[in-house]
GUZA-597592 format. One line per 8 residues: their letters; for each residue y, x, z of N, C-alpha, C, O. Coordinates in steps of 0.05 Angstrom, whole numbers. Last residue first. Layout:
BEGIN
A	Y/X/Z/Y/X/Z/Y/X/Z/Y/X/Z  ... .
END
This chain:
BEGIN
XXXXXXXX	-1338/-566/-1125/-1361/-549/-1128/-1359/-529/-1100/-1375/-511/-1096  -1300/-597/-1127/-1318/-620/-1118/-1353/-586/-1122/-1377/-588/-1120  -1265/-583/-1160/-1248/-596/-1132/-1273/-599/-1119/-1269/-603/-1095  -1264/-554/-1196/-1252/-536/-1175/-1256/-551/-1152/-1253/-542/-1129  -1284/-592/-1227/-1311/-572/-1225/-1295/-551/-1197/-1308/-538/-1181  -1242/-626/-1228/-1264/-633/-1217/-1286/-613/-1214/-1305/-618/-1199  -1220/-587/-1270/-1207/-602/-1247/-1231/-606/-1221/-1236/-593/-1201  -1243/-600/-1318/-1256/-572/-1305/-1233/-584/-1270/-1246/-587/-1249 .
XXXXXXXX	-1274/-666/-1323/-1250/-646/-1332/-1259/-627/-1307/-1272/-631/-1287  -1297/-705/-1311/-1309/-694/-1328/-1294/-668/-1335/-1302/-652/-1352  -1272/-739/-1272/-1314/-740/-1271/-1318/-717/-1287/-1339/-705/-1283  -1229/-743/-1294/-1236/-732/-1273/-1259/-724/-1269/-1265/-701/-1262  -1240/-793/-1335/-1226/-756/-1334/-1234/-736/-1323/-1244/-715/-1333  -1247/-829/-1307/-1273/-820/-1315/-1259/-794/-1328/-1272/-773/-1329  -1208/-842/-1282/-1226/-831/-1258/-1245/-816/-1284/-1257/-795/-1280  -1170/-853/-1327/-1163/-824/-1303/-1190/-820/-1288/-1195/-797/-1280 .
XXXXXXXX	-1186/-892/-1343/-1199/-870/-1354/-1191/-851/-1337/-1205/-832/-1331  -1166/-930/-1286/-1196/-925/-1299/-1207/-903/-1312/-1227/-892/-1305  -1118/-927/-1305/-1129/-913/-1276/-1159/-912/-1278/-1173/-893/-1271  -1102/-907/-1374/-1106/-925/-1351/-1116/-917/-1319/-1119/-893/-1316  -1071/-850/-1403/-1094/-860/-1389/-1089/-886/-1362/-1078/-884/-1340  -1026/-824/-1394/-1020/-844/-1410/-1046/-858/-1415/-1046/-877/-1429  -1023/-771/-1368/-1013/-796/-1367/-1019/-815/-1381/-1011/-833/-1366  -1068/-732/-1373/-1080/-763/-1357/-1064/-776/-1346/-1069/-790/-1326 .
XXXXXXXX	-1054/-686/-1390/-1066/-695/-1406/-1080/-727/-1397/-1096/-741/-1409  -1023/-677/-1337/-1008/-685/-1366/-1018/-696/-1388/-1006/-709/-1405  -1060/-674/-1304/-1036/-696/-1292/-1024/-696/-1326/-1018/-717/-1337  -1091/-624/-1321/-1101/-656/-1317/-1079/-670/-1316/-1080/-685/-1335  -1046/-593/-1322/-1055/-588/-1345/-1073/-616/-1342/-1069/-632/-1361  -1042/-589/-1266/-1016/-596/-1280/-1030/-602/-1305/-1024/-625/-1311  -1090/-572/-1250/-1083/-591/-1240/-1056/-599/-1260/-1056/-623/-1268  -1094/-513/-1276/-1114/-537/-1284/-1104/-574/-1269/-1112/-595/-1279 .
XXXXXXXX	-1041/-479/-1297/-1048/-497/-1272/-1065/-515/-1290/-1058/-527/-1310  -1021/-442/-1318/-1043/-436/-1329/-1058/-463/-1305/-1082/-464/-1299  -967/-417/-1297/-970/-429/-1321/-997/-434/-1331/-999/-431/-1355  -962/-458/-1227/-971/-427/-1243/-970/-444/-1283/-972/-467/-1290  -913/-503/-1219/-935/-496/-1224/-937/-466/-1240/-922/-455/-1256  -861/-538/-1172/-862/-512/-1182/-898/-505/-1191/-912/-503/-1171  -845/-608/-1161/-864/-591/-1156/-859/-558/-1182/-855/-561/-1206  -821/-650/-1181/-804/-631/-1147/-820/-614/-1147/-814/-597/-1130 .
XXXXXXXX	-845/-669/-1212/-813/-668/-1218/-808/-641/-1198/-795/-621/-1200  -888/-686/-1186/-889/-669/-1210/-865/-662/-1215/-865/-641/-1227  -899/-730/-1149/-887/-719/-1145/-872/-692/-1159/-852/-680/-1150  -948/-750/-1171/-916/-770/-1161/-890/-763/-1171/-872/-772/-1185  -982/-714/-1172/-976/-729/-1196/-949/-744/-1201/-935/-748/-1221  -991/-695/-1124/-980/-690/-1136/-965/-697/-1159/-942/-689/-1165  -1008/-755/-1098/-982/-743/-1082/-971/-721/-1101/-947/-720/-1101  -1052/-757/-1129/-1032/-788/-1128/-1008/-778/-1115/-987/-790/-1119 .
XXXXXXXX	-1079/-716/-1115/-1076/-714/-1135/-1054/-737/-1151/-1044/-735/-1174  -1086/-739/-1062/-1078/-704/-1067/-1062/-710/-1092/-1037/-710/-1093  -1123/-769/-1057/-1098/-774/-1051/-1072/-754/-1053/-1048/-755/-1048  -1173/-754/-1086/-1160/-775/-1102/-1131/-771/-1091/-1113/-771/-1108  -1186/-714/-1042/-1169/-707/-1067/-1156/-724/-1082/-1134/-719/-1092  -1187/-746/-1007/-1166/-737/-996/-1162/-724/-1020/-1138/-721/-1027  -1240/-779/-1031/-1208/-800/-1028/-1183/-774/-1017/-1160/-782/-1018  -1291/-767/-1043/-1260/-765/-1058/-1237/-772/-1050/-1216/-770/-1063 .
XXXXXXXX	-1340/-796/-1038/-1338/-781/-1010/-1306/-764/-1033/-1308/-740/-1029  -1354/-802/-1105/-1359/-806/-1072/-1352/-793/-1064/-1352/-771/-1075  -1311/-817/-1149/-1331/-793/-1144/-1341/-800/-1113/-1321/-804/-1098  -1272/-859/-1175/-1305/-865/-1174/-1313/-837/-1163/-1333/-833/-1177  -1219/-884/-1152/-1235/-864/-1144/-1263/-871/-1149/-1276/-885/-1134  -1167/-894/-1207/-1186/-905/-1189/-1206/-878/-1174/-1206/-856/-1184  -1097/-875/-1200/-1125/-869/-1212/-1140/-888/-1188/-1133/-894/-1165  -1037/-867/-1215/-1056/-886/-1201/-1078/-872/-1217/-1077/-861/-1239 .
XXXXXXXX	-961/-859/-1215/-987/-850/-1229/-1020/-856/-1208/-1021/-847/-1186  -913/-909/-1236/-929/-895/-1210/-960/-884/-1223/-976/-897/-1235  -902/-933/-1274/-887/-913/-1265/-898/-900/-1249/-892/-876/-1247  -924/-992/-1274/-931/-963/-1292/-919/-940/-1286/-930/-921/-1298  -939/-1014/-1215/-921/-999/-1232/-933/-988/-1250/-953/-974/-1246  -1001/-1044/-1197/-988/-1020/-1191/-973/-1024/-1215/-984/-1034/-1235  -1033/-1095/-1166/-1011/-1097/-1187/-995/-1064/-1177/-981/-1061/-1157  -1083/-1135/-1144/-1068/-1103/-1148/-1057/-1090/-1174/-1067/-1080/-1195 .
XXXXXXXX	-1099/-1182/-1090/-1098/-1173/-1128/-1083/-1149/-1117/-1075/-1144/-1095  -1102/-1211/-1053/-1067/-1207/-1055/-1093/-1194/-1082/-1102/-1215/-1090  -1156/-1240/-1048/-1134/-1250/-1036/-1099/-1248/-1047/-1081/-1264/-1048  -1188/-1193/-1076/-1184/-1222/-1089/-1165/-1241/-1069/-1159/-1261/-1081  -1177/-1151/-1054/-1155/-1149/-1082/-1167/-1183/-1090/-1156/-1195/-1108  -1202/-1162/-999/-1166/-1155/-1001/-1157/-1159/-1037/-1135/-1168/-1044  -1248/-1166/-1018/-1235/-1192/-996/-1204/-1184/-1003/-1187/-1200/-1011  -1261/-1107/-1032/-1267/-1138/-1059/-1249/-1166/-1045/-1239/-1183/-1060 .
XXXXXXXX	-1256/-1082/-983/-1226/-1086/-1009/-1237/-1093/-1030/-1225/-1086/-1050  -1288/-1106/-952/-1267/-1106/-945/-1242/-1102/-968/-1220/-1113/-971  -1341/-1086/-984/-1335/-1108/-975/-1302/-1117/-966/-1294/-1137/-977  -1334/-1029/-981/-1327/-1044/-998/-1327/-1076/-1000/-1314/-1089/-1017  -1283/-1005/-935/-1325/-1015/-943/-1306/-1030/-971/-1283/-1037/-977  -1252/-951/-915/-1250/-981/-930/-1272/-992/-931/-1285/-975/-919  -1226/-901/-878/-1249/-918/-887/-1244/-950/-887/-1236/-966/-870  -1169/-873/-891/-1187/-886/-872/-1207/-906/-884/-1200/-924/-899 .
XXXXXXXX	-1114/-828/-896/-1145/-836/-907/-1154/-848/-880/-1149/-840/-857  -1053/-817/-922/-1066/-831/-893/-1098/-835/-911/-1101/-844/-934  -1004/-770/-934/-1029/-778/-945/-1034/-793/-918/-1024/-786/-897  -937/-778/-972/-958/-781/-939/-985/-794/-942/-991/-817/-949  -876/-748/-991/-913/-763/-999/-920/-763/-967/-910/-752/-947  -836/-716/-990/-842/-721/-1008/-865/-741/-1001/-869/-751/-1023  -776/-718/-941/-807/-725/-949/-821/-734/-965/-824/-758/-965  -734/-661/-929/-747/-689/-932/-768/-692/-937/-784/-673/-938 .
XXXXXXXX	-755/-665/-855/-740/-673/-875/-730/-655/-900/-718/-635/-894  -797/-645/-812/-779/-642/-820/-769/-654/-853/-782/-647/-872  -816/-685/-752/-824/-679/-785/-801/-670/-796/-782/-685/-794  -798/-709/-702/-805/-681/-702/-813/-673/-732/-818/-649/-734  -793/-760/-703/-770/-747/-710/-778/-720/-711/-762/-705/-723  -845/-794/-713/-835/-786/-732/-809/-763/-730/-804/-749/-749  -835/-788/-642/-857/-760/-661/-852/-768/-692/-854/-747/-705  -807/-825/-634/-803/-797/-629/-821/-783/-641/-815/-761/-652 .
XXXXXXXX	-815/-882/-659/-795/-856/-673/-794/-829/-661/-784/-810/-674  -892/-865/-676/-874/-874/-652/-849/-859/-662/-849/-836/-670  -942/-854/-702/-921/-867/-718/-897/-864/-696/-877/-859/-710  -966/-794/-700/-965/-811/-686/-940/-828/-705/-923/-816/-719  -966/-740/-716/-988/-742/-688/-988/-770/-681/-1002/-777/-663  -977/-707/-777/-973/-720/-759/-982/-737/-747/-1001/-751/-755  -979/-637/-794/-993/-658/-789/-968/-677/-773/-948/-669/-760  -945/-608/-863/-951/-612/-830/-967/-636/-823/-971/-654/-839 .
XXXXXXXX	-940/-566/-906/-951/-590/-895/-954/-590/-864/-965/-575/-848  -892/-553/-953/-903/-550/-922/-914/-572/-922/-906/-593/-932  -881/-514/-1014/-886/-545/-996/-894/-531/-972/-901/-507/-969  -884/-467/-1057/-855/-479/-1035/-859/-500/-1025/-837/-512/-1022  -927/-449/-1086/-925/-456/-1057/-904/-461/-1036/-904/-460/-1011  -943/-484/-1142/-932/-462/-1137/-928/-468/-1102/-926/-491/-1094  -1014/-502/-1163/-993/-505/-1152/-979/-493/-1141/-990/-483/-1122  -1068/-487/-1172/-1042/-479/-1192/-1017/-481/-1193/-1000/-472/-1208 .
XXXXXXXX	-1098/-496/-1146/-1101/-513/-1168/-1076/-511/-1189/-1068/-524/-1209  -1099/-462/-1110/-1125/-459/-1124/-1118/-479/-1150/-1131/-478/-1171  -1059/-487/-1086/-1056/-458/-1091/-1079/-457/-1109/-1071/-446/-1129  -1080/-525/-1060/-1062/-533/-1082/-1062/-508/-1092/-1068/-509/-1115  -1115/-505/-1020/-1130/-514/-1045/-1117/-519/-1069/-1127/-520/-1092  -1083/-488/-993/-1093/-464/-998/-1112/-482/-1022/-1122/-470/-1041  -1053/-546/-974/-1048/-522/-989/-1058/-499/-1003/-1046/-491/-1023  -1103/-567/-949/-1082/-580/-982/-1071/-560/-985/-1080/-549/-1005 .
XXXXXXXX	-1116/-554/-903/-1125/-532/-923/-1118/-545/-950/-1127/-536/-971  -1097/-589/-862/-1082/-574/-874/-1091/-545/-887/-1081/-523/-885  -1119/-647/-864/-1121/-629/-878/-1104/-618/-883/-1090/-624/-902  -1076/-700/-836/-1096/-682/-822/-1106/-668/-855/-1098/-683/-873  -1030/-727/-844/-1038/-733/-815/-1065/-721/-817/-1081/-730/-800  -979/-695/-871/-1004/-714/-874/-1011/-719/-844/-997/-715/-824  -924/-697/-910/-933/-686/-890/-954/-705/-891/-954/-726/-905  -882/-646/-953/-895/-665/-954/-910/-668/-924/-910/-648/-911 .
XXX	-816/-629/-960/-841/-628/-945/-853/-652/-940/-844/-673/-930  -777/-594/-1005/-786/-611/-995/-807/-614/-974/-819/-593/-973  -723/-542/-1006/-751/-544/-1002/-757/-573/-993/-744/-580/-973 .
END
């Protein structure tokens, strides 16, 4: 069993469950970078969600300083839906992670992640905007 861990929504599960995802993950919270409280996470570790407010002022200053150069290997989407970023980050932890992951046969989330490889991170958001995915995530 792997375990993924976040530092706060632990209704990712009961929502991955809704999205078709099979339920051999744990999520746990974590309380703190310090090595003693990383040592309390149990191993291993698939993904780590962190959300914190960006402006946008602040990451037009960051990608014209350093730019943003993602892997093709790495599955990326932009976030155009407002107020999105723990699903955007959901969906960047499953997508990753698809190898290690167990799905119902009828998963609307697996069924997005396959039909939105080979989409830029751009059409992935406008996918999203429009695929039944988004009608589970955002209704």
């Amino acid at each position: 069993m792997c375990v993924w861990f976040f530092f706060f929504f632990p209704l990712f599960l009961q929502f991955l469950k809704q999205l078709g995802v099979c339920s051999s993950w744990q999520f746990v919270d974590v309380y703190g970078l310090d090595p003693e409280l990383l040592s309390l996470i149990p191993r291993p570790v698939c993904a780590v969600l962190l959300l914190f407010p960006v402006t946008e002022k602040r990451r037009k200053k960051k990608l014209k300083s350093h730019g943003q150069d993602v892997d093709s290997s790495v599955y990326f989407m932009k976030q155009t839906i407002s107020n999105a970023c723990g699903t955007i980050g959901l969906i960047h932890s499953v997508a990753n992670n698809r190898e290690k992951l167990a799905f119902e046969i009828d998963s609307a989330l697996k069924k997005f992640i396959d039909e939105s490889l080979s989409l830029s991170p751009d059409e992935r958001a406008k996918f999203l905007e429009r695929d039944e995915v988004s009608k589970l995530c955002f209704n």
